[in-house]
N, C-alpha and C positions, 0 to 999 in steps of 0.2 A: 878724714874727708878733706878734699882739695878744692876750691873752687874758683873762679877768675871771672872779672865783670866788670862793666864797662858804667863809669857814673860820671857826677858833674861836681865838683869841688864847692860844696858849701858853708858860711860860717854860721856860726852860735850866738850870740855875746849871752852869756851867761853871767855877765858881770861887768860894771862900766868898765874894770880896768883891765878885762882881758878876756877875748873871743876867740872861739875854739875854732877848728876847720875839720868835716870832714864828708866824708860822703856815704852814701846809701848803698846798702844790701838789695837788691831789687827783691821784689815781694816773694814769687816765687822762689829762691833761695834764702831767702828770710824764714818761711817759712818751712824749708830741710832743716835747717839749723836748731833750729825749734824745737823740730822730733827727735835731737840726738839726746839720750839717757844724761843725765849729767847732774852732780850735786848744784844743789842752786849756791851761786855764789852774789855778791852784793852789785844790786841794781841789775841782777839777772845779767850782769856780765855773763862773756866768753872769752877763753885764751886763747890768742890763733897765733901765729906766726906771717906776717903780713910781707910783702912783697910789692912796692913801687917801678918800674924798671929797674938800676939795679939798685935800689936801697931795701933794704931788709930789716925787720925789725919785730920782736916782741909786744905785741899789745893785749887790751879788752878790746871788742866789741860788745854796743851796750844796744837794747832794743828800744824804740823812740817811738813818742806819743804816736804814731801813724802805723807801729806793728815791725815797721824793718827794723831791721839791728843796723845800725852805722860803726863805719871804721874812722876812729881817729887820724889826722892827720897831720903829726908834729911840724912844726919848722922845719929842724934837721931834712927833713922827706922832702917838704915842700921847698925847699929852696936846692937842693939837691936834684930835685925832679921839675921842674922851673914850675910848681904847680899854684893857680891864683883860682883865685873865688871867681866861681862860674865856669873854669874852665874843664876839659875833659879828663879822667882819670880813669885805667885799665887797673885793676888789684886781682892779686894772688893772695889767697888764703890759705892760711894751713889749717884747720879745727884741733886744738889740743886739747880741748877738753870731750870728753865720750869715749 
């Protein structure tokens, strides 16, 4: 399963000494993802293969207190893709797991 969508770059801080960045699965795709068959893995992660314009990269998507599943969005990506908190972000998804 492929999919592509348009979000808004948000952070985390999960911790005083480091805040994460990422953005939203919109609901509707959130919930395709959902329905693929798949061994549960931890924190109901997913393995997709994720796509920034041209940075490319192996992650989890993980599902967030609101039901979407978010994609992480490393540094590498983010300064590669000039991408800042708040700002707009297009993703390609690959689903590897299903």
């Amino acid at each position: 399963m492929i999919i592509e969508f348009d979000g808004e770059v948000f952070r985390w801080d999960a911790r005083a000494d480091a805040a994460w960045f990422f953005v939203a699965i919109p609901p509707e795709l959130s919930a395709e993802i959902r329905e693929i068959p798949r061994p549960y893995r931890g924190f109901g992660s997913v393995r997709v293969r994720a796509r920034v314009g041209t940075s490319q990269w192996a992650t989890s998507i993980f599902p967030s207190d609101g039901g979407a599943y978010v994609v992480p969005l490393k540094r590498a990506v983010r300064d590669a893709e000039s991408l800042v908190e708040g700002g707009p972000v297009t993703v390609r998804l690959e689903i590897l797991d299903g």
